[in-house]
C-alpha positions as CSV (number, residue, x, y, z in Angstrom):
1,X,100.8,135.9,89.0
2,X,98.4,136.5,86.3
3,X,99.7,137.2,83.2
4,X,98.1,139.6,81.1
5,X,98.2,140.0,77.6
6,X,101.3,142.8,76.6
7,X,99.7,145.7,74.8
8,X,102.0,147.6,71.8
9,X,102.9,150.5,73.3
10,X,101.2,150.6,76.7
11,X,103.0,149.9,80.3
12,X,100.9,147.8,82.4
13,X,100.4,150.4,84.7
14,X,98.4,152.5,82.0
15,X,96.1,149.9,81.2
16,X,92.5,150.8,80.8
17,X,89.5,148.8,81.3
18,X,89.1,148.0,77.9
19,X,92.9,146.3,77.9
20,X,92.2,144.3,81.2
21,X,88.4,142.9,80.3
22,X,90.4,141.8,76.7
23,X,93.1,140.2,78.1
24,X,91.2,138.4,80.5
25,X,88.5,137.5,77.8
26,X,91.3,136.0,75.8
27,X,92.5,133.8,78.9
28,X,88.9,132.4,79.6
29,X,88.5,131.4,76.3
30,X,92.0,129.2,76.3
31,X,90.6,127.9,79.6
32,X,93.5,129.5,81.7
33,X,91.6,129.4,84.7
34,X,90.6,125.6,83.9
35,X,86.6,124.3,84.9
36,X,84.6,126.6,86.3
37,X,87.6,128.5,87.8
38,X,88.1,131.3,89.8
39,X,89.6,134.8,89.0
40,X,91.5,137.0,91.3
41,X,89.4,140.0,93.7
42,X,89.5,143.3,92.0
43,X,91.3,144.4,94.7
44,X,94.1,141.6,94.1
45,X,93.9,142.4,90.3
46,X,94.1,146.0,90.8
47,X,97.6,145.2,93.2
48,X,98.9,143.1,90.6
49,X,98.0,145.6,87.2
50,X,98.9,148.8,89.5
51,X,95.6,150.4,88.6
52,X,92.9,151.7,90.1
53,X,90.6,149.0,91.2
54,X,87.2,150.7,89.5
55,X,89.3,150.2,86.3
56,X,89.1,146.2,87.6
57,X,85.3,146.6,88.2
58,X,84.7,148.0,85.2
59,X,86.6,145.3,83.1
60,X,84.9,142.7,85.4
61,X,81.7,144.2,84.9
62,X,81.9,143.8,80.9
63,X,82.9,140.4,81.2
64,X,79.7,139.7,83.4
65,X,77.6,141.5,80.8
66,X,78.7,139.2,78.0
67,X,78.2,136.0,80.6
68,X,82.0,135.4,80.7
69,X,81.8,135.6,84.0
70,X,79.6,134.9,87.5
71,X,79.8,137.0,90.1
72,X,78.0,137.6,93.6
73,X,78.7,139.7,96.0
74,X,81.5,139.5,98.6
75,X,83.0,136.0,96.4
76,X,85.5,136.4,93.7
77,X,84.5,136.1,90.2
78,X,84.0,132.5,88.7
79,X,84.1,131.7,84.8
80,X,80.5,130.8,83.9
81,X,79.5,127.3,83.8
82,X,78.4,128.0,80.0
83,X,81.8,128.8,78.7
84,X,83.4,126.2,80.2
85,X,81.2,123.9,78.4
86,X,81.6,125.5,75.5
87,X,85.5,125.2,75.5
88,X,84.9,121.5,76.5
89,X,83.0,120.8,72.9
90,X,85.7,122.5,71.1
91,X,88.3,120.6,73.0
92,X,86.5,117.5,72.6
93,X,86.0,118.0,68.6
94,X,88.6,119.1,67.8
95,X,91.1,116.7,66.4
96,X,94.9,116.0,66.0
97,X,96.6,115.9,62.8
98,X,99.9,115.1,64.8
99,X,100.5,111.5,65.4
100,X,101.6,110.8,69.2
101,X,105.0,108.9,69.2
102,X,105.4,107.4,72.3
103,X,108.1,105.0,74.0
104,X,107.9,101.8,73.9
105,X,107.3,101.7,77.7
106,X,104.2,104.3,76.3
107,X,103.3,102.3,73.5
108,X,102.9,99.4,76.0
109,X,100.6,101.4,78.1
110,X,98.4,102.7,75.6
111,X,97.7,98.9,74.2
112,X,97.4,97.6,77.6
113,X,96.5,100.7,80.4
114,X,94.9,99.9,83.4
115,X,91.3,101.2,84.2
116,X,89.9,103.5,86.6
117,X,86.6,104.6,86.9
118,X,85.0,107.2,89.2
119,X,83.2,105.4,92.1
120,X,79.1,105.1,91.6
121,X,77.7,107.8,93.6
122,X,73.8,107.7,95.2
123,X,73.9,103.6,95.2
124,X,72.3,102.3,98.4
125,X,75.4,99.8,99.1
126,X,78.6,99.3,97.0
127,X,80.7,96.4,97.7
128,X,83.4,97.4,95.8
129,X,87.0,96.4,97.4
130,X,89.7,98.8,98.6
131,X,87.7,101.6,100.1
132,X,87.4,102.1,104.1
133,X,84.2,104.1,105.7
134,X,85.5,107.6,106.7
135,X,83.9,106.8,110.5
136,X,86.5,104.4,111.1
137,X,89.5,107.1,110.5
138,X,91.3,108.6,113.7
139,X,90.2,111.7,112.9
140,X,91.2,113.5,116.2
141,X,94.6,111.4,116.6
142,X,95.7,112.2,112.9
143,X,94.8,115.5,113.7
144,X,96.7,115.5,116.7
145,X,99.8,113.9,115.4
146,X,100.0,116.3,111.9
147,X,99.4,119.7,114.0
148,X,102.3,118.1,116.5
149,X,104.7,117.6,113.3
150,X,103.4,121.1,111.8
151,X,104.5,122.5,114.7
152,X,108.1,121.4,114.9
153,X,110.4,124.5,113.4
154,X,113.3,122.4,111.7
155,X,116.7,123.4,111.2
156,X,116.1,124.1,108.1
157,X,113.5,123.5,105.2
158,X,115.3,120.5,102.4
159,X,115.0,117.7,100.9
160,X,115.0,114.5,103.4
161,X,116.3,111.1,102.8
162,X,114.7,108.8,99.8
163,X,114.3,106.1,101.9
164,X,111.8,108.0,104.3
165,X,112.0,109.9,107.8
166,X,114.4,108.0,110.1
167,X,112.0,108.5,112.9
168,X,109.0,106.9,110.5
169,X,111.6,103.9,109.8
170,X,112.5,103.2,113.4
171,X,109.0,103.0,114.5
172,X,108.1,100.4,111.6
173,X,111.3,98.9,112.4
174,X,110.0,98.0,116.2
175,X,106.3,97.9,114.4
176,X,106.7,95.1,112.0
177,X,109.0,92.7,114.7
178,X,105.7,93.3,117.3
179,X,103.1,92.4,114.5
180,X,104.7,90.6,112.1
181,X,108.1,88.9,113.2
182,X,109.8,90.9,110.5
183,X,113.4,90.9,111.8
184,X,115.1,94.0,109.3
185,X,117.7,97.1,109.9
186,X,116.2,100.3,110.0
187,X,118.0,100.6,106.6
188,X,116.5,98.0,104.7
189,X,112.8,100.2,104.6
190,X,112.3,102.6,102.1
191,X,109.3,104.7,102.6
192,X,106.8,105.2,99.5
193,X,103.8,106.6,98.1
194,X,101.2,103.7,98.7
195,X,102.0,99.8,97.7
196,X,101.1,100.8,94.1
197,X,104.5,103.5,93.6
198,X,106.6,100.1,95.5
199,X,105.7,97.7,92.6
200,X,106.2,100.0,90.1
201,X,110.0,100.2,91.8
202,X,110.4,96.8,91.8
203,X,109.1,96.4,88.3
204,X,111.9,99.0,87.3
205,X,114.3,97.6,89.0
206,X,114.2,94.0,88.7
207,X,112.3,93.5,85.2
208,X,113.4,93.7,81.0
209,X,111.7,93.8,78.5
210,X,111.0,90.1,77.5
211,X,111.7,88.8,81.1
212,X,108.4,87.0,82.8
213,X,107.1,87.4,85.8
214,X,104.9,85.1,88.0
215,X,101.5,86.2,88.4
216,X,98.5,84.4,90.9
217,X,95.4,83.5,88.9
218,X,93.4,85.2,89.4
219,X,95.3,87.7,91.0
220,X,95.8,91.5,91.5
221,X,95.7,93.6,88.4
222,X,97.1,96.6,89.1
223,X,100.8,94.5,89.8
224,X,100.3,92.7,86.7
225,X,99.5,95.8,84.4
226,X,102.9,97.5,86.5
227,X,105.4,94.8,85.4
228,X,104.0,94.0,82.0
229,X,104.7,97.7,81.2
230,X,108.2,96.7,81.4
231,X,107.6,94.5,78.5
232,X,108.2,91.1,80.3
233,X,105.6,88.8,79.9
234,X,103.2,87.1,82.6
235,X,103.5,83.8,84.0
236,X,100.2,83.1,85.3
237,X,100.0,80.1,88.3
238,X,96.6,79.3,89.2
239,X,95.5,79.7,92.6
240,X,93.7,77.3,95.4
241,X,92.0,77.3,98.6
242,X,95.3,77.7,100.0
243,X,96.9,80.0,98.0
244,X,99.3,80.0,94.7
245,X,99.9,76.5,93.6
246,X,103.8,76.3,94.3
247,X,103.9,72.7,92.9
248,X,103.5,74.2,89.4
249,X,106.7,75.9,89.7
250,X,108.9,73.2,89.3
251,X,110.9,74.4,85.7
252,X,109.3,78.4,85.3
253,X,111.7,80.3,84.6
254,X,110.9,84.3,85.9
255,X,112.8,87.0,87.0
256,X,110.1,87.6,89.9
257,X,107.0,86.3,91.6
258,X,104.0,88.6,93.4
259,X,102.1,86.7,96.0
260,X,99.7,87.4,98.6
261,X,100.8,84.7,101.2
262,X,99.0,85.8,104.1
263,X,95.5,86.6,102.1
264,X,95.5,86.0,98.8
265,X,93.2,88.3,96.5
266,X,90.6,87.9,95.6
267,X,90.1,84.3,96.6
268,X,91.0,85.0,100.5
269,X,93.4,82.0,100.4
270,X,96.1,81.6,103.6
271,X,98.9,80.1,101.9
272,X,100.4,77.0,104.4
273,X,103.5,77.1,105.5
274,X,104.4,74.2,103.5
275,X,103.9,76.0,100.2
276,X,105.8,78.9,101.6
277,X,108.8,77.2,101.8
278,X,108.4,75.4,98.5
279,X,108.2,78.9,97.4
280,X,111.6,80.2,98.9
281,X,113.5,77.0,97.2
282,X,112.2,77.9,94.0
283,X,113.0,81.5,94.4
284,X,116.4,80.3,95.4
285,X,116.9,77.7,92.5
286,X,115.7,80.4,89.7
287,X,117.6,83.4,91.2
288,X,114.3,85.0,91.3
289,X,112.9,88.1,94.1
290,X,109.4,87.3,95.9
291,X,107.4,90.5,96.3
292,X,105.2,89.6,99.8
293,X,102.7,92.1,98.9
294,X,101.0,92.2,103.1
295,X,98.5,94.2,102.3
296,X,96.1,93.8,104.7
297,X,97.6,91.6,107.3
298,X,96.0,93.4,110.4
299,X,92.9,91.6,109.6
300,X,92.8,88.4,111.1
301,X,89.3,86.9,112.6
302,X,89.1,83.0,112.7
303,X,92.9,81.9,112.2
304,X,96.3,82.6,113.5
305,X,99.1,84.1,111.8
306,X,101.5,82.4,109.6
307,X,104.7,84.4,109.6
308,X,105.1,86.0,106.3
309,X,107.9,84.8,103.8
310,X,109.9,87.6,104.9
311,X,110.7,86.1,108.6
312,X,111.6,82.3,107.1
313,X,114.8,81.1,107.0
314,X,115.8,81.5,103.5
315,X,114.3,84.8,103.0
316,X,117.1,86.9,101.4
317,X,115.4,87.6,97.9
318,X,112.3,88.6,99.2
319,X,110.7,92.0,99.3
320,X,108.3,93.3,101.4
321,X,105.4,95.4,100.8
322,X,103.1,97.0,103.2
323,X,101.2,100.0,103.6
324,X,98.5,101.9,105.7
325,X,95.9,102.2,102.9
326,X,94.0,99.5,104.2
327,X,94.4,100.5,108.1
328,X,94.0,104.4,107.7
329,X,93.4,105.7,104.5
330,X,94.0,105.0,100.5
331,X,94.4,108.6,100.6
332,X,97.3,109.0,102.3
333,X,99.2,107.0,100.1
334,X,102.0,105.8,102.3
335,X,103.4,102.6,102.1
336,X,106.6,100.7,103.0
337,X,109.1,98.4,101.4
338,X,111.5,95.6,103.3
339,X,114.5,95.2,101.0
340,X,117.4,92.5,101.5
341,X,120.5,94.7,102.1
342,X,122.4,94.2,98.9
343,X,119.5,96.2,97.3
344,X,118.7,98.9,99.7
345,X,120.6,101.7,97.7
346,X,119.6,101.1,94.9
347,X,116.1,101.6,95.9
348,X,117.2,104.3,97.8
349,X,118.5,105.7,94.2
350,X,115.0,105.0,92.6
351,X,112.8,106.6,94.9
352,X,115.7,109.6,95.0
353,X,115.3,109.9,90.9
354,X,111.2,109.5,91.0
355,X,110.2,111.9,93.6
356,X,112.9,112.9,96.0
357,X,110.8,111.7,99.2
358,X,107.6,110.7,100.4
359,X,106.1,113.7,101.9
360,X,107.4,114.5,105.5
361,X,104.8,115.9,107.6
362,X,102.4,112.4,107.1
363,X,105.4,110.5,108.0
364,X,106.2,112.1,110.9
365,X,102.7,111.6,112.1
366,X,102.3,108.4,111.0
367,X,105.4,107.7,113.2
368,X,104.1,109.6,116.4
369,X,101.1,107.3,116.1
370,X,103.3,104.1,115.9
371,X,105.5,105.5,119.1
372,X,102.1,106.2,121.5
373,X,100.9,102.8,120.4
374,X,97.5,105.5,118.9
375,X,98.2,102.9,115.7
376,X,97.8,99.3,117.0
377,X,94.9,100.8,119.5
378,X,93.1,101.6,116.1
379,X,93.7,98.5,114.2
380,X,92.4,96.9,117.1
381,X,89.1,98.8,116.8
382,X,89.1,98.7,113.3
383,X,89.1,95.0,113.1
384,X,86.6,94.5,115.4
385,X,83.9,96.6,113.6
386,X,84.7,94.9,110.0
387,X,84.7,91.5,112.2
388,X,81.4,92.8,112.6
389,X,80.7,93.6,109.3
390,X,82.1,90.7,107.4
391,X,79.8,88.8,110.2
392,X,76.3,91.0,108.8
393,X,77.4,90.3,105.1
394,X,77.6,86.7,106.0
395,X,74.4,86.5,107.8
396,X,72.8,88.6,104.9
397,X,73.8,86.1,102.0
398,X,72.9,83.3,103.7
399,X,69.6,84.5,104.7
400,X,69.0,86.3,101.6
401,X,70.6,83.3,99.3
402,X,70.4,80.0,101.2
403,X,72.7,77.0,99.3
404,X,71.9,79.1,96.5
405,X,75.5,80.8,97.5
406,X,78.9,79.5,98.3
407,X,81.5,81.8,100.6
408,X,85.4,81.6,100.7
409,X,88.1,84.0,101.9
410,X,86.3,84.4,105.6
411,X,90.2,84.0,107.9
412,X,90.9,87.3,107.0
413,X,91.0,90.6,105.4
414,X,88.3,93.5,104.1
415,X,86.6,91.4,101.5
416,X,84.9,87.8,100.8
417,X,84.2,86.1,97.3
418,X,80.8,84.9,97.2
419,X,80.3,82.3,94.4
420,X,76.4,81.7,92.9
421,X,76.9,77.8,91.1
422,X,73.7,77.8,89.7
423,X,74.0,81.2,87.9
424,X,76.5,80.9,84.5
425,X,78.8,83.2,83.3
426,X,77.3,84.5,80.6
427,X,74.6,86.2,82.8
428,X,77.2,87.9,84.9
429,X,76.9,91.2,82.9
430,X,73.0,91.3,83.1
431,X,73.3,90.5,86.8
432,X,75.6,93.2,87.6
433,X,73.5,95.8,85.9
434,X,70.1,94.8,87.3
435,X,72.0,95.1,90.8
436,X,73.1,99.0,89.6
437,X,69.3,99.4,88.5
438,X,68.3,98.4,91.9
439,X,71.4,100.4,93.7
440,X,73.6,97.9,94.6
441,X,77.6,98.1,93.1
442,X,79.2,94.8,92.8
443,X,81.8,92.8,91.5
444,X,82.9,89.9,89.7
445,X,85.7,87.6,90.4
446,X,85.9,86.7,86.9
447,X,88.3,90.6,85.6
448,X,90.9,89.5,87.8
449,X,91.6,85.8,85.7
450,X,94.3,85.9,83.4
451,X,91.7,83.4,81.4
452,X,88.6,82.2,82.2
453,X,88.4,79.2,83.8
454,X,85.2,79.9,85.8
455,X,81.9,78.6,84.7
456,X,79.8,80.1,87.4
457,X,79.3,83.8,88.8
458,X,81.5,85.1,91.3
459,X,81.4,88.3,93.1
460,X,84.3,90.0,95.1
461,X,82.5,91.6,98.2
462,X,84.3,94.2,100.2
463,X,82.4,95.9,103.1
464,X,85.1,97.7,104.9
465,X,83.2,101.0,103.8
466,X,79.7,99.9,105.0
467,X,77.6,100.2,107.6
468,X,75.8,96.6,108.8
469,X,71.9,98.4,107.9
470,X,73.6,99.1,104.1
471,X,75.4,95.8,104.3
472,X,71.7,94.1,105.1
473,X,69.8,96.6,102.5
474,X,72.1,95.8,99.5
475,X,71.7,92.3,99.8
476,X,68.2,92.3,99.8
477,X,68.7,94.2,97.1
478,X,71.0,92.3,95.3
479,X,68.5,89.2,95.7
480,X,65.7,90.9,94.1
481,X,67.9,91.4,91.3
482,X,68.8,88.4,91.0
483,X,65.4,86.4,91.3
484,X,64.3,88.5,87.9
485,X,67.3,86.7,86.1
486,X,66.2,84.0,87.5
C-alpha cells in the first residue's frame, strides 16, 4: 500500500489535491518509487485515499506540471527520468560521517570482494565463460514442465524440506547412477541455489578462521574468494595437463580441497585416475573433505569418462557439486550437493537457516524433465551444437593464427584456453582492449593464478553462447587486433 504522508488534523478520506500531490512530491524526492518507477492509476490511488479520483488527477496533474512526473495516456504515471538523476547526484555526493563497523567475516569481504561486472553489450562476439545462447534453452519443455507443476493444487501451501523436493531428489538419485556412476541415498542430496550457494555451505561448514584450504592454480575464483571469507588461508597447488598436481600434497596440511577432476578450469585438464586416487589417500591421511565441483560434466567430445572421485572406493569425505547452470540456464540457479551421510543434517540444518528451500515450482519441473528423459534428450542436443562450435572456434584460430597459437582443454566442456607464446604478458592489457575497440570480449588466463607464473598471453575462450558466423567474425576480429600490437 502506499503510504501517504499523515496530515495534522485531516482523515485520509478528506484529503484534498493539494495533500495528495505533497505527499507524493515528498516520496519522489526520497526516491520511494526507486529508478524511474511507476506510481499507482488514479483510479487505484483514488481506492486506496477513498477520494474521488479527479482529486487524484488533479494532484497528478501538478506533479506533471512541475516535471515530477511522466504521463501518457492509458499507462500509469512514471517518475521523470530527470529527477531520478537528480536524486542519483545527491546520493552519489553526498557523504557519510558514520564509520561502517562490519564483522570480521565483512571486514574480510570488503578487503578482498569478488568482482562482477555487467556483461559488454553491442560487441560482435564475446567469449566470455559461463554464459549459454538462449536458442539452446528448452523453451517449450520448460514451459511445459512449470505450467504442469503450476497446476498441481497441493494440500496445502508451506515450507518444504531443506534438502529439496523428494520428487527432484529421486530423479537425480536414478540421474547421477545413469550419467555418472554416482551410487548415493536419496538423503545424501541437498538441493541449492546454483553451485555458487553449495560452496559457500561447505565453506561454513567445514572452514575456521585460520584453517587453509587447497586451491588449483590457476583455479576458480569465485570458490577461492568463498572460503577465504571464512578467514582460512589458501593453499595454492599448481595445475598440469592432467589436472591438480597430487604429488605436491605429500605434507599440506588443509581442512579441504576444491578440484575440478573431470575438467579442470580454466586449463581443461582430465585428471587420470591415478592422481585421483593419490587424491583420496591424502584426503584420508589429513582428515580433509574433497569438494568434486562437476560442473560441466555433460560435455564430453574426444574422450571417455573417468568416474568422478565420488564413485571410487575410498570416497566417504568427498562432496559433490553439480548443477544445471551449464546444461539449462545460470538463471535458474539450481544446483545439487552429494554429501557422505554423517553430514547430511547438518547441511540439511544450513540450507534450513539460509533460506528455508530452494524454490519449489523449478524443482518440480526440473524433476518432470529428468522422469520423461526431456533432460538427457537435451544435453544430447546441446552437446552436439557446442561440439560444433568448439569445432568453428578451433578451425577459426588456426586459420586466423597459424603456430602463432597453441590450444589445450579440447576433451571437454564449454570453453578452451588458447595460449599466443610469442605475445608477453605485459601486452595482455593493450591486447584485450584493442579486441573491445574492434568488438570482440575476451579473456585472460592469467586473473585466475594465484601468482603469475605465466610469461605468455593466454586467453580463456568460451563459446557456449555463440553462433559459429560470430564464433568466425570475432576471430577475425581478434586477429586484426592483434597484428597492430604486433
Amino acid at each position: 500500500m502506499i503510504q501517504m504522508k499523515t496530515i495534522p488534523g485531516a482523515r485520509a478520506g478528506r484529503m484534498g489535491a493539494r495533500e495528495i500531490y505533497e505527499a507524493l512530491r515528498d516520496q519522489i524526492t526520497a526516491r520511494v518509487y526507486g529508478n524511474d518507477g511507476l506510481l499507482p492509476s488514479s483510479r487505484t490511488l483514488a481506492n486506496e485515499m477513498g477520494v474521488a479520483r479527479s482529486t487524484v488527477t488533479v494532484a497528478y496533474e501538478q506533479l506533471a506540471a512541475e516535471g515530477f512526473i511522466e504521463t501518457r495516456h492509458g499507462a500509469r504515471p512514471r517518475v521523470a527520468s530527470a529527477v531520478v538523476e537528480r536524486g542519483r547526484t545527491r546520493a552519489a555526493s553526498r557523504p557519510s560521517a558514520r564509520k561502517v563497523r562490519l564483522s570480521a567475516f565483512g571486514e574480510r569481504l570488503r578487503s578482498d570482494p569478488p568482482r562482477w561486472t555487467e556483461p559488454p553489450r553491442g560487441l560482435v562476439a564475446n567469449f566470455r565463460y559461463g554464459e549459454l545462447s538462449p536458442s539452446d534453452f528448452p523453451v517449450l519443455a520448460w514451459k511445459k514442465a512449470v505450467t504442469a507443476a503450476m497446476a498441481r493444487k497441493p494440500e496445502r501451501l508451506a515450507y518444504d524440506d531443506p534438502c529439496g523436493s523428494l520428487r527432484l531428489r529421486t530423479a537425480l538419485q536414478a540421474y547421477l547412477w545413469r550419467s555418472r556412476s554416482i551410487r548415493c541415498d536419496v538423503d545424501q542430496i541437498v538441493v541449492v541455489n546454483g553451485s555458487q550457494q553449495g560452496l559457500d555451505i561447505c565453506a561454513r561448514l567445514l572452514l575456521d578462521s585460520g584453517d587453509r584450504f587447497v586451491m588449483e592454480d590457476p583455479g576458480y575464483q569465485m570458490a577461492r574468494h568463498t572460503f577465504a571469507a571464512t578467514g582460512a588461508g589458501t593453499v595454492p597447488i599448481p595445475v598440469d595437463t592432467d589436472g591438480l598436481e597430487t604429488a605436491r600434497l605429500d605434507g599440506v596440511e588443509a581442512r579441504l580441497a576444491y578440484v575440478t577432476p573431470s575438467h579442470q578450469y580454466p586449463l581443461g585438464g582430465v585428471m587420470p585416475i591415478g592422481r585421483r586416487h593419490q587424491l583420496l589417500a591424502w584426503a584420508r591421511k589429513a582428515d580433509a573433505y574433497v569438494i568434486e565441483d562437476d560442473y560441466d560434466s555433460e560435455y564430453r567430445y574426444d574422450t571417455k569418462p573417468i568416474p568422478p572421485l565420488h564413485a571410487l572406493e575410498g570416497s566417504d569425505n568427498v562432496i559433490y557439486l553439480g548443477t544445471v547452470s551449464k546444461t539449462l540456464s545460470p538463471t535458474l540457479r539450481i544446483g545439487y550437493l552429494v554429501v557422505p551421510a554423517a553430514l547430511r543434517s547438518l547441511f540439511a540444518a544450513a540450507k534450513q537457516i539460509m533460506d528455508r528451500h530452494t524454490p519449489l515450482i523449478e524443482q518440480e519441473a526440473l524433476a518432470a524433465m529428468l522422469e520423461s528423459g526431456t533432460y538427457e534428450s537435451h544435453i544430447r542436443r546441446v552437446r552436439r551444437r557446442n561440439a560444433e562450435r568448439q569445432q568453428a572456434l578451433l578451425d577459426a584460430l588456426h586459420r586466423r593464427f597459424g603456430d602463432r597459437v597453441r590450444i589445450e582443454g579440447t576433451a571437454a566442456g564449454l570453453h578452451v584456453v588458447a595460449w599466443f607464446d610469442h605475445l608477453p604478458v605485459k601486452r595482455e592489457s593493450a591486447l584485450v582492449e584493442a579486441a573491445r575497440a574492434n568488438g570482440v570480449g575476451i579473456y585472460p588466463v592469467s586473473a585466475l593464478f594465484a601468482a603469475s607464473r605465466r610469461k605468455m598471453v593466454g586467453l580463456v575462450m568460451g563459446y557456449s553462447a555463440l553462433e559459429i558466423a560470430q564464433i568466425e567474425r570475432g576471430c577475425k576480429l581478434l586477429a586484426q587486433a592483434m597484428d597492430k600490437l604486433d
